[in-house]
N, C-alpha and C positions, 0 to 999 in steps of 0.2 A: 422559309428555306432560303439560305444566302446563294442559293445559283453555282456555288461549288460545290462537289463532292468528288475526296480523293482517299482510298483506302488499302490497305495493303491488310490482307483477311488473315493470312497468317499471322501479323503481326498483333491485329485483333484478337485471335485466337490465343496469342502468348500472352498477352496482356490479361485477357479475363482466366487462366488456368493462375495466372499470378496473383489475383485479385482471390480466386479462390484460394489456393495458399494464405494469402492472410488470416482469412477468416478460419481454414482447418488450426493453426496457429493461435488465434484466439481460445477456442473450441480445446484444443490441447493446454493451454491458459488458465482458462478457469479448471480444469481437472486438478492444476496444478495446483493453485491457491486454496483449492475444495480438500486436496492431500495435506497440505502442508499447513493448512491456516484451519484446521476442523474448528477452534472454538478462541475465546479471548480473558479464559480462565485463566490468570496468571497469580492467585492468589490474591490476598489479600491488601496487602503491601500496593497494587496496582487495581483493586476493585472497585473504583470508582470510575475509571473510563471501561470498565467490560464493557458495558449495555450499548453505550454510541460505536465501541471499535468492533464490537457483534456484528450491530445493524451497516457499518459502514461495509464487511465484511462482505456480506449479502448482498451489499449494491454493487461492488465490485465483481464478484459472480455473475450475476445478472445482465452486468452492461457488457463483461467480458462472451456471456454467452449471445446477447444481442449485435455485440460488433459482428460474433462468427455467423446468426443468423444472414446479418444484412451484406455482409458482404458474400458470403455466398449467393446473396439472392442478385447481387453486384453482376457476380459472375456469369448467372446464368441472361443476367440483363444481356448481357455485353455479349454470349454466344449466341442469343436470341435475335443481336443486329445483325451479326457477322452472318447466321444463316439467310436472313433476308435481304443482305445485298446480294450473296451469290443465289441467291433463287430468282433474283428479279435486275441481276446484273445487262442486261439486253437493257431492258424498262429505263433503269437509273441511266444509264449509258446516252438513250434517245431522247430522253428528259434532258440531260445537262449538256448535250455535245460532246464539242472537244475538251470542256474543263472538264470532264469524270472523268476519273479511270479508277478502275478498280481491278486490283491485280492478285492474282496469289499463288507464291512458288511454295506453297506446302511447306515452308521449311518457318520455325520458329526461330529467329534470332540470337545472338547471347545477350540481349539487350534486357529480355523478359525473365533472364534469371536473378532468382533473390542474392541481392550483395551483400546481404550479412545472414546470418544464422540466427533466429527466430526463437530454437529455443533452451529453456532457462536450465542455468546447472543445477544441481542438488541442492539443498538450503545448507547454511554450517551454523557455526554455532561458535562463539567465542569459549565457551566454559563459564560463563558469566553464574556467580553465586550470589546469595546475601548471606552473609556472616550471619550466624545468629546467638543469642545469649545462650549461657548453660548455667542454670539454677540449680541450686545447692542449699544445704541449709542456711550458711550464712546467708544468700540470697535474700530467702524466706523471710530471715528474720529481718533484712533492710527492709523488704517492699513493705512489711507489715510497719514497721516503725515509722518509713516516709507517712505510708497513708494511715498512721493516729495523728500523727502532726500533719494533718491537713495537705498532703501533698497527695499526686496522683498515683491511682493503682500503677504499678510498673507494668504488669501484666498487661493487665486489660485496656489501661488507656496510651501505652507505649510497646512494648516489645510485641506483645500478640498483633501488634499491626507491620510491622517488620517482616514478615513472614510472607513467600510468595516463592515460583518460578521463574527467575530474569531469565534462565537460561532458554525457556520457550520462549519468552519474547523476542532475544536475541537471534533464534531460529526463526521466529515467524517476520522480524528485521530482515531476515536475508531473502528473505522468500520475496517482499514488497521489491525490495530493492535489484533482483532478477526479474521482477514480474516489469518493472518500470523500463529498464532495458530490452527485454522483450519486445514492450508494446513500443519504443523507440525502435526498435528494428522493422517491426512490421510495419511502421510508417515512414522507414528511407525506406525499405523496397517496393513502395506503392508508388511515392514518387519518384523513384529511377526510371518506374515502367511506367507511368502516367506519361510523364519526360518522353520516353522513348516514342511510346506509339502516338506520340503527337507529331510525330516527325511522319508521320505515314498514313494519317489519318484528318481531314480536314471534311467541315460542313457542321451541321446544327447537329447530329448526333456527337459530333467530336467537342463540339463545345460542351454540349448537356453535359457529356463523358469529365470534361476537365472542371468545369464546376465541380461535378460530385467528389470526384478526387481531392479535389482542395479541399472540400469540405469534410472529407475523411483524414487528412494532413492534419487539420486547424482541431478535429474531436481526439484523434490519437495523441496528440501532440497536450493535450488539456489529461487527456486518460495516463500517458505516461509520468506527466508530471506531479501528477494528484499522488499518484503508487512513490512516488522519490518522498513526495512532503511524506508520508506515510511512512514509508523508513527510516526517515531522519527522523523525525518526534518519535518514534519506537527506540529507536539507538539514545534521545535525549533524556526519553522518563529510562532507562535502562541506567544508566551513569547517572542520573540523580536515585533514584532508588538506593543502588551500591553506595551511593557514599552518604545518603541517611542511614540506612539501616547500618553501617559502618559506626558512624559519629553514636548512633544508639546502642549499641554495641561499647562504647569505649566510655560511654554518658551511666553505661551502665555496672561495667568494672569499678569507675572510680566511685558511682556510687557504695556498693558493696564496699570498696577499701576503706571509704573515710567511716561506712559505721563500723567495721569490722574493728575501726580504732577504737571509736567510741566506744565499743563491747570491750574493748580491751582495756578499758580506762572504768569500764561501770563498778566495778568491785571495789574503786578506793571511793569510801563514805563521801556523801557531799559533791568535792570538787570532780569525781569521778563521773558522778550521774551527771551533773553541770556539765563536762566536757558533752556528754553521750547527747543531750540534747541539741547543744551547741553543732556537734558533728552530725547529726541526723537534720538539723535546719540546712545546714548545707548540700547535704543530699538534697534536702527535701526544694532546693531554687535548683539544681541539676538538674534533676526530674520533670520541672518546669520547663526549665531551658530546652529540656527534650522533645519533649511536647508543643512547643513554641516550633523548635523546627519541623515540626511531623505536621503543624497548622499551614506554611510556607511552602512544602511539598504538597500538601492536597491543594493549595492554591493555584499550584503549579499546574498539577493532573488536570485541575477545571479548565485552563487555556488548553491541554491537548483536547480535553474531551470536545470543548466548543469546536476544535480547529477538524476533527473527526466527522463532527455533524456538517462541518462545512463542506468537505472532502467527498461525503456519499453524496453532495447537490452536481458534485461533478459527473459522478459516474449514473448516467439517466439515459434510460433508452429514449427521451426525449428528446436529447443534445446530439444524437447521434443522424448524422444521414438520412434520409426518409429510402425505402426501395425507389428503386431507378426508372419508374411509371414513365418519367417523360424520355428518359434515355430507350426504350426500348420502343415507342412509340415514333420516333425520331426517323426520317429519311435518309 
């Protein structure tokens, strides 16, 4: 015990209803992300980070629903003090002299109300599509003619992988990107009030009190930032997506055009058919070329997915706070 003790019990009291607040805020949080984020099916076109943006999903949930446990438990830490100086205010009083006082005019502060608004608006949605190919017979007859001349199915190893929902990802982009702002507000109005009721509270509980606080500063602060990288790499495979499935798309018109020539050339004897294979080899390096870029974009995907798995080591009820054992035990 450092030999002072000075407190202002109301002050305490707005302090931990504020502390509760964050945590109901969290608790309203994950409800949120639980509405808006149910799964990380985006089709096809983006099936390679499902499995990591899933499991990332869940930890996100979990840590959002452990921050509302622990601070609530914050809360009652801290009305658990507040009752036991005034039940033992006489005691405290003859214990420290004249450095105690402990005071309290019932009245809460405007010092303990939250300075920003906590929570998040509705998710939006750019309109975000992928173009996709329309097969036809002339189609049919290129993709068959690419793959006799040894080039790849159009189908199967190009266009069928083009295929997906950006526009949910772009909604489940905005949802990250309010849940990050969120958890950024609920960690300035912790330390507003940590701030405040330091001004009114002094000794070894009020220390315990401001460690922990920092310490919930330093984890929200990791928790909100992790949810931003998580919107940004959502927003980045969203705009590369659009603009392969674009380029495959337009990889796949000129294919169709240049055999549509060569079909239109196959009927003159000889030099006809000559041309028709000559213009079907050129499809047939397009097609490559396609596929060449659809190798580059799942190269791409494998740095989000790593950056994903990195993202749920953030959100751990380990990283967070422990309950407030020593603050409540505190003099």
């Amino acid at each position: 015990m450092d030999g002072q003790l000075r407190v202002e019990l109301a002050d305490l009291r707005g302090y931990a209803d504020q502390v509760g607040r964050a945590g109901e805020a969290c608790a309203s949080l994950a409800d949120y992300v639980a509405t808006f984020v149910p799964d990380g099916d985006f089709g096809r076109i983006l099936s390679l980070i499902t499995p990591d943006y899933e499991h990332l999903v869940l930890r996100v949930r979990e840590a959002l629903d452990a921050d509302s446990a622990r601070l609530a438990g914050t809360r009652v830490g801290l009305r658990h003090v507040a009752r036991r100086y005034a039940r033992t205010d006489a005691r405290v009083a003859r214990r420290f002299g004249a450095g105690a006082a402990i005071a309290d005019d019932e009245t809460t502060g405007p010092a303990f109300r939250d300075v920003e608004a906590t929570a998040p608006p509705g998710p939006t949605c750019g309109g975000e599509v992928l173009p996709e190919v329309t097969f036809g017979w002339v189609a049919d007859q290129a993709c068959a003619l690419v793959r006799d001349l040894g080039g790849p199915d159009l189908r199967r190893e190009i266009t069928d992988w083009v295929a997906g929902d950006v526009g949910k990802a772009c909604t489940q982009a905005s949802v990250w990107g309010a849940s990050a702002a969120s958890v950024g507000a609920v960690r300035r109005n912790l330390a507003h009030g940590a701030i405040a009721v330091g001004a009114t509270w002094e000794g070894s509980a009020a220390e315990a009190s401001r460690g922990h606080a920092d310490a919930w500063t330093g984890a929200l602060q990791e928790q909100g930032d992790g949810l931003a990288r998580v919107a940004g790499h959502l927003h980045d495979v969203i705009d590369q997506a659009v603009d392969v499935a674009q380029l495959v798309v337009d990889v796949v018109k000129e294919i169709v055009s240049i055999v549509l020539a060569g079909l239109t050339l196959a009927s003159v004897p000889i030099y006809g058919q000559v041309q028709l294979v000559d213009k079907v080899r050129d499809a047939v390096r397009l097609a490559n070329d396609a596929r060449k870029v659809l190798t580059v974009f799942w190269n791409f995907l494998l740095v989000v997915k790593d950056s994903f798995v990195l993202a749920a080591d953030t959100f751990s009820a380990e990283a967070l706070p422990p309950a407030p054992v020593s603050l409540v035990g505190a003099r």
